[in-house]
N, C-alpha and C positions, 0 to 999 in steps of 0.2 A: 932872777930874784922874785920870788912870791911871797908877799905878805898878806894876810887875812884879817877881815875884820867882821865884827857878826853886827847885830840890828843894836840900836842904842834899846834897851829894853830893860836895865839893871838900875835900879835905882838907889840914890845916895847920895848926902851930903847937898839935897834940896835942887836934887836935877836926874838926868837917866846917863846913862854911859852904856859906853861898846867894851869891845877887846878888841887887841892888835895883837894880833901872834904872826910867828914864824912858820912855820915846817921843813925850814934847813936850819936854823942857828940862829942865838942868843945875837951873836955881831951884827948879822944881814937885819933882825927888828928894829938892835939901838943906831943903827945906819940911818932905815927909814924911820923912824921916828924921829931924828937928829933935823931930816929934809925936810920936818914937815913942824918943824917947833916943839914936838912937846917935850916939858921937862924931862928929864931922867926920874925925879920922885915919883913919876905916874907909873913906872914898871912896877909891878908887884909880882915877885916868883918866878911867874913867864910871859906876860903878857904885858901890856900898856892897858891903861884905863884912860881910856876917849870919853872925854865928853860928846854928847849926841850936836853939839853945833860944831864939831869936827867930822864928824862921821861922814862930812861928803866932802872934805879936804881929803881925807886917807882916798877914799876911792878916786876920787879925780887925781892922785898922786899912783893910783897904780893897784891899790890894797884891792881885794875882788872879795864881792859880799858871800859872806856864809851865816847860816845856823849859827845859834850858841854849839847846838849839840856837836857840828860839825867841827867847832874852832878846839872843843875839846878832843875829839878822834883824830883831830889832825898835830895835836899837841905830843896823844901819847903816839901815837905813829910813829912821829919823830924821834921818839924817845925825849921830851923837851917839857916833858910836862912835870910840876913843881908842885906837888898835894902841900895844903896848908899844915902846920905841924900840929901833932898829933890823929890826921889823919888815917887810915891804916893804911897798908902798901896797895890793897887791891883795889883802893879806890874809893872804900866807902865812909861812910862817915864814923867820927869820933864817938 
C-alpha cells in the first residue's frame, strides 16, 4: 500500500492544506484515510484535503512526502486522476 501526500502549501478556508492521493485505487486512499480519522467530505474527485496539522499524522501513518507536481503525475499515471468539470480532457484549463 502506498499513499502520497505533498506539502501543506494550498490555502483555504482560513488555513493551508495538503493532498492524499493513491497510485493503486480509490479503496486503498479511503482505507487509509478511514485509519487516520479524516472524514469522507474531505475527498474531493481523487484526493483528501489534509489540513497542514495533519500532514505529519499521514506521514507517521505510512503516506511518504512528495511534490504537488509529483502527487499530480502520480494521479494520472495511475489513471486516477478526476479534472474538475468543465475542464478539458488534456489537462488544461477551462
Amino acid at each position: 500500500m502506498t499513499v502520497y501526500v505533498d506539502p501543506p502549501t494550498w490555502p483555504g478556508h482560513g488555513r493551508m492544506w495538503s493532498h492524499l492521493v493513491s497510485d493503486v485505487s480509490y479503496d486503498e486512499l479511503h482505507a487509509f484515510a478511514s485509519r487516520l480519522d479524516v472524514p469522507r467530505r474531505a475527498f474531493d474527485r481523487d484526493h483528501y484535503d489534509l489540513p497542514a496539522h495533519r500532514y505529519a499524522d499521514a506521514v507517521r501513518a505510512g503516506a511518504l512526502e512528495v511534490s504537488s507536481r509529483e502527487v499530480v503525475r502520480l494521479l494520472r499515471g495511475a489513471g486516477l486522476r478526476r479534472p474538475k468539470r468543465g475542464a478539458r480532457a488534456a489537462g488544461g484549463r477551462p
